[in-house]
C-alpha positions in Angstrom: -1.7 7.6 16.8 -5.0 6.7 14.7 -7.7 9.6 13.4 -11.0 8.6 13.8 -12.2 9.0 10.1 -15.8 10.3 9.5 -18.2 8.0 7.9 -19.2 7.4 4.2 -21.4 10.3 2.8 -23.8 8.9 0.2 -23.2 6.8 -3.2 -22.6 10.4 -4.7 -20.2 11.9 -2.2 -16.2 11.4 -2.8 -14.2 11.6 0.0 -10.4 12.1 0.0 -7.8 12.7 2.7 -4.2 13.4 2.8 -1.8 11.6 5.0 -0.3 13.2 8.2 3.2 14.3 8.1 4.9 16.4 10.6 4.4 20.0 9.5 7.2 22.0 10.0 6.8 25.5 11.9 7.0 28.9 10.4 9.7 31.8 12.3 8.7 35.0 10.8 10.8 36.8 9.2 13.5 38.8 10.4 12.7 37.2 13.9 14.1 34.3 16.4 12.6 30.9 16.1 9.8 30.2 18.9 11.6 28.8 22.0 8.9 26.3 22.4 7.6 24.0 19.3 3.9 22.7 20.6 4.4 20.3 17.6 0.8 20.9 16.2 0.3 19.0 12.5 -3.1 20.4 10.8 -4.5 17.8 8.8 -7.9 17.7 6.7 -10.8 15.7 5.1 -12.7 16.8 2.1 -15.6 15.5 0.7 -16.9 15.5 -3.1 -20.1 16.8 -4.1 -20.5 15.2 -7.4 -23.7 16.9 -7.9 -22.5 20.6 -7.5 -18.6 20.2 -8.4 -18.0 21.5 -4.8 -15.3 20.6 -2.7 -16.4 20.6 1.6 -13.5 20.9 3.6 -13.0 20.1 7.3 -9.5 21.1 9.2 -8.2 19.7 12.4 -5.0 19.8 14.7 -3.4 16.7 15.5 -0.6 17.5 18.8 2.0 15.7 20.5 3.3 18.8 22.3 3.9 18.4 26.2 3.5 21.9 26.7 0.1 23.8 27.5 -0.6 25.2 23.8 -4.0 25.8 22.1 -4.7 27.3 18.6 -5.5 31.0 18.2 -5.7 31.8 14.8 -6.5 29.4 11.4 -7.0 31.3 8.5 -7.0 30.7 4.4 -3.3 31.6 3.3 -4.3 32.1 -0.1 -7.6 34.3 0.5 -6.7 35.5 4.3 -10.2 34.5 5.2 -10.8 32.7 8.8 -11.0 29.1 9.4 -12.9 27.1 11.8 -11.0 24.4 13.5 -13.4 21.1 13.1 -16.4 23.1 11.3 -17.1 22.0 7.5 -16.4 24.9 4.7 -17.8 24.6 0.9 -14.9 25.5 -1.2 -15.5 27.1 -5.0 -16.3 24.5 -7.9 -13.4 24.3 -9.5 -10.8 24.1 -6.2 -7.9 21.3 -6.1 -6.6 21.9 -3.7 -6.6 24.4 -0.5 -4.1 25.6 2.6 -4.7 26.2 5.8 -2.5 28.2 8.2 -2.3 27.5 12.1 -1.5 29.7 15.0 -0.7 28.1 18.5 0.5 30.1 21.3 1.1 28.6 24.9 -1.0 28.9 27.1 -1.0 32.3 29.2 2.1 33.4 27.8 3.1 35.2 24.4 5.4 32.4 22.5 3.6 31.6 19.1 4.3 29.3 16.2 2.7 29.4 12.9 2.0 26.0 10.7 1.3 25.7 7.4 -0.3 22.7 5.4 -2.0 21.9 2.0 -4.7 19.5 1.1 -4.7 18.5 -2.8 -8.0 17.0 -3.3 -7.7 16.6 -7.4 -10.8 17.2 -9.4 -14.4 17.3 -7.8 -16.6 15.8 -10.8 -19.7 13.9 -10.9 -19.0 10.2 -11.2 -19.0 8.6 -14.6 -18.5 5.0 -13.7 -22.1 3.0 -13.9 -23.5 0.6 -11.1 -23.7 0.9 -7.8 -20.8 1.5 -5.2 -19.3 0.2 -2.5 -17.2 0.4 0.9 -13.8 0.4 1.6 -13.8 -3.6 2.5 -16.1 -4.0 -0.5 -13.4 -3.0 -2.9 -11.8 -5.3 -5.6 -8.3 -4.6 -7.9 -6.1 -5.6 -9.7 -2.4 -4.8 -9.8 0.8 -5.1 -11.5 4.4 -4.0 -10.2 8.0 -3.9 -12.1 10.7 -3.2 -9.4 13.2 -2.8 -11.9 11.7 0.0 -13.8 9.7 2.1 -10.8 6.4 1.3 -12.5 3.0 -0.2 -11.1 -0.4 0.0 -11.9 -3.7 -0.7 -10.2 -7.5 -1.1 -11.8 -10.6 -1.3 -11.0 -12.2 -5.2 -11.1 -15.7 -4.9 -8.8 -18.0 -2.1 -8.3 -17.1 1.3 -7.8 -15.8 2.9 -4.3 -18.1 5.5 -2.3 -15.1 7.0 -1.2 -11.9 7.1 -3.0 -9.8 4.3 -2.4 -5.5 6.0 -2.5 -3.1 3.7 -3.3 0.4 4.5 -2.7 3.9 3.4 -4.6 7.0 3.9 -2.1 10.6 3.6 -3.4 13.8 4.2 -0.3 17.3 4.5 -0.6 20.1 3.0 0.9 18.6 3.6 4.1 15.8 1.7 5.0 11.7 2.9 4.9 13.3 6.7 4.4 11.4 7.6 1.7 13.4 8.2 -2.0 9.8 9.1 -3.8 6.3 8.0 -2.8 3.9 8.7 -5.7 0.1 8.4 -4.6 -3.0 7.8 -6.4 -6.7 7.4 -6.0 -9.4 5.0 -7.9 -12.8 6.9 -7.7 -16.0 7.5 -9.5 -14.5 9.2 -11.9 -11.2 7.1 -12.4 -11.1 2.9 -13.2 -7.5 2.3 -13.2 -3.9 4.1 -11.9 -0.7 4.1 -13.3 2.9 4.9 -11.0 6.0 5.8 -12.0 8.5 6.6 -9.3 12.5 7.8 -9.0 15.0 4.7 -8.1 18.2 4.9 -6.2 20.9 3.7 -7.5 21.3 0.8 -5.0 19.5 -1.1 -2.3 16.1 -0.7 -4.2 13.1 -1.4 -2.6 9.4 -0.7 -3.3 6.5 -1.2 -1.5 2.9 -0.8 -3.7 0.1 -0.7 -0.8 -3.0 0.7 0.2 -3.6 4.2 1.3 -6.4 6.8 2.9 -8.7 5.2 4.0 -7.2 2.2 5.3 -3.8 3.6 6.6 -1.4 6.3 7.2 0.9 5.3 4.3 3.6 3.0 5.6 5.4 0.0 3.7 6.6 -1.2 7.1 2.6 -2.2 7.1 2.3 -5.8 5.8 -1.0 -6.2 5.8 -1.7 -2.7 3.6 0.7 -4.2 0.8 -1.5 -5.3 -2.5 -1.1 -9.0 -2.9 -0.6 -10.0 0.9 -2.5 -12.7 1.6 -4.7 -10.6 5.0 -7.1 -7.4 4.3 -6.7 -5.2 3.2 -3.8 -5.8 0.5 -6.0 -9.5 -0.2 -9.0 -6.8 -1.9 -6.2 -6.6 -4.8 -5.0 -9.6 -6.7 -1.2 -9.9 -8.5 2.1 -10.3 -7.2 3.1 -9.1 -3.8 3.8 -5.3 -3.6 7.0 -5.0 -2.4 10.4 -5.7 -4.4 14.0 -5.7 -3.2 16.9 -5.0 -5.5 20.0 -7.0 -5.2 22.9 -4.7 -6.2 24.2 -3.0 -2.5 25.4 0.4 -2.2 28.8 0.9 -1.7 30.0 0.1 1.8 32.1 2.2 3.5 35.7 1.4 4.7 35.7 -0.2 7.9 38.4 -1.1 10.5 37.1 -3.4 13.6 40.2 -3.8 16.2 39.6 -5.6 19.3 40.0 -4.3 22.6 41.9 -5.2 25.4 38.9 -5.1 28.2 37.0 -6.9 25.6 34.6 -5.7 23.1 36.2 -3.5 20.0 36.9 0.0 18.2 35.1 0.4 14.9 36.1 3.0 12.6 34.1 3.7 9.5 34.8 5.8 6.6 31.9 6.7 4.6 32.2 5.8 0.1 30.0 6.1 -2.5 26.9 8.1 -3.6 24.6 7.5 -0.8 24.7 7.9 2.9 26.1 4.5 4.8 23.6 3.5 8.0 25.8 0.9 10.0 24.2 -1.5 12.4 25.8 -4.0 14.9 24.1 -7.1 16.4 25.1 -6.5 19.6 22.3 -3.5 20.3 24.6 -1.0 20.1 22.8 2.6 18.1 23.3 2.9 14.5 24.6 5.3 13.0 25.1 7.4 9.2 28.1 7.8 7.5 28.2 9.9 4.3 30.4 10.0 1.6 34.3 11.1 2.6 33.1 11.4 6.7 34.6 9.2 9.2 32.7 8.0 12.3 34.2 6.4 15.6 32.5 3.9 17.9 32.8 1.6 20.6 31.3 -1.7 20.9 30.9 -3.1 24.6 32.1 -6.5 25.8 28.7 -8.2 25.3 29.4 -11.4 22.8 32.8 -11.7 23.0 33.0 -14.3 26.3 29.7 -16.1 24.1 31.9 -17.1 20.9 29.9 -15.0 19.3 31.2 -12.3 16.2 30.0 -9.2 15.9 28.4 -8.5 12.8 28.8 -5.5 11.1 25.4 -4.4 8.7 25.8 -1.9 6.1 22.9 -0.8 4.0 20.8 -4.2 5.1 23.6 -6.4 4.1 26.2 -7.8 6.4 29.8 -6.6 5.2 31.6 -8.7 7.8 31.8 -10.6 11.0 34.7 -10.5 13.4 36.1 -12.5 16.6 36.9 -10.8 19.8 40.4 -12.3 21.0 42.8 -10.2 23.5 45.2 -8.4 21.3 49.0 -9.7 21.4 49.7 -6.1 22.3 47.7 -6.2 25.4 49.1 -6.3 29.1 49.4 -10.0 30.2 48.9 -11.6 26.6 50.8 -14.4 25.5 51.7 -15.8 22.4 50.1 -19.0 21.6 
C-alpha cells in the first residue's frame, strides 16, 4: 500500500523519510502477549530547517488490522512527552534522530498493544552546496557498483535536490529478496556523493543498488527503482546496472525424489551447509526451508507426470535436478519391460 508523501517545502527545507517496516508489538513485562495484534506500523516524515538547524517531525499510523482498533496514547519514549498523531512537532537543533511510542486498544474493550519506532533523520544543517535545486524527477547521478566486494557509490552530477534523494544498497542470502544487509544513504544539500559498503553471504550473492524515499518503499524486486535501468527513476543515474548476481551456489541439500505408484513422487530433503536451503518445485507445489542437519518430507501430486514432463527440483535459485515419473517396478500391476 502507497503513503501519500507531502509536497516539497522550499529550496531551503530538507525532507527525509524512513521506510515502513512492520513494527513489532511490545507485551509488558511480566504480562501475557495481547490476544489481538491490530498490526499498527507508526511511520514519520521530518523536514529540515536549514535556516534554524531544527528538525519538524510528523507521526502517522499505517494499519492492516481487521479488527476495530484506534490509537489511544503516542507519546516521546525518550522524554515521556505526548504526541499528536498527524500534527507537526519542532524537535531541538541538534536531534538525529527521535522515537515515537504507540498505544492501540480495540475498540470498546480493554486489549492494548504498545509499538515502538525510530526515525533517524541524520544531521539538520544549512545547505552548503551552491545553485539552485531541484525535484525528485529533476535529479541527476552517477554510480558505480563492485558485486564482488559489497561496495557502491553514488554522486551528485546536476543541481542539487530540494529534498534528499536516499539511495539504498541491498545484499540477500541464499534465499532470495530476504534481506542479508541493506545499507541506506541520502545525497542532500549538505552531501555531493555516497559511498556503501555492505556484509556478503557466502553464496548465492546478489545486490541490488536502487533508489529510495522518495521514490519507493525500498525493494530490489522494483526494476524500474534500480540505478542504471533504462525507465525512471533508475535512468536519473548513469553507470552499470544495479544489480549483481554471484555465481558460486550454496550448498544444496541432500535430496531423494522416489516416484509414486498413483503417480507424482515423495521428496525427501536433508538440509547441508551454512545457510538455510529454500526448495522450489515447478509443479506449484509450496516451498519450503531446510536448515542445516533438518530433514523435510513432501509430496508432489500427479500433475506432469502423464505430460512427459520432469519435475524440477530448485534449490537456492538453481536447479539441482530433474526427474521422470515412471510406475515403480515394485508397484501393484507393474511389469518388467
Amino acid at each position: 500500500m502507497s503513503i501519500r508523501r507531502p509536497a516539497a517545502g522550499a529550496g531551503a527545507v530538507l525532507m527525509v523519510a524512513l521506510a515502513i517496516v512492520v513494527t513489532t508489538p511490545i507485551a509488558s513485562a511480566g504480562t501475557t502477549p495481547p490476544a489481538f495484534d491490530p498490526m499498527f506500523t507508526p511511520y514519520g516524515v521530518a523536514k529540515c530547517d536549514s535556516l534554524t538547524g531544527q528538525w519538524s517531525v510528523v507521526w502517522n499510523v499505517f494499519t492492516r488490522s481487521q479488527v476495530p482498533s484506534e490509537v489511544t496514547a503516542a507519546t516521546d519514549p525518550a522524554t515521556g512527552a505526548a504526541v499528536t498523531i498527524g500534527a507537526s512537532r519542532v524537535l531541538p537543533a541538534g536531534t538525529t534522530s527521535t522515537s515515537v511510542s504507540v498505544v492501540a486498544h480495540r475498540t470498546g474493550g480493554s486489549q492494548s498493544v504498545t509499538y515502538q519506532r525510530t526515525l533517524a533523520m541524520g544531521t539538520c544543517a544549512p545547505s552548503t552546496i551552491p545553485g539552485p535545486c531541484v525535484g525528485r524527477d529533476g535529479g541527476r547521478f552517477a554510480h558505480t557498483l563492485d558485486g564482488a566486494t559489497g561496495t557502491a557509490t553514488v554522486r551528485l552530477t546536476g543541481n542539487r535536490p530540494c529534498e534528499a534523494q536516499f539511495f539504498v544498497l541491498w545484499s540477500t542470502s541464499a534465499m532470495d529478496f530476504r534481506a542479508y544487509q541493506v545499507v541506506e544513504a541520502a545525497i542532500s544539500g549538505t552531501t555531493s556523493a555516497v559511498a556503501f559498503q555492505v556484509a556478503l553471504p557466502s553464496c548465492t550473492v546478489k545486490l541490488t543498488l536502487l533508489f529510495g524515499w522518495p521514490f519507493a518503499t525500498p525493494d530490489p524486486t522494483m526494476g524500474a527503482s534500480v540505478l542504471g535501468a533504462d525507465v525512471a527513476p533508475g535512468n536519473q543515474s548513469t553507470g552499470p546496472l544495479g544489480r549483481f548476481t554471484g555465481t558460486s551456489p550454496c550448498a544444496s541439500p541432500d535430496l531423494t525424489v522416489t516416484p509414486r505408484c498413483a503417480g507424482g513422487f515423495d521428496v525427501t530433503a536433508v538440509g547441508t551447509g551454512s545457510f538455510p536451503a529454500e526448495v522450489h518445485f515447478n509443479d506449484g507445489t509450496p516451498s519450503f526451508f531446510v536448515t542445516a542437519g533438518e530433514q523435510f518430507q513432501t509430496v508432489v501430486p500427479p500433475i506432469f507426470y502423464h505430460l512427459g514432463q520432469g519435475l524440477s527440483v530448485t534449490a537456492n535459485g538453481f536447479v539441482v535436478r530433474t526427474d521422470w515419473w515412471a510406475r515403480p517396478l515394485s508397484c501393484p500391476g507393474s511389469k518388467a519391460t
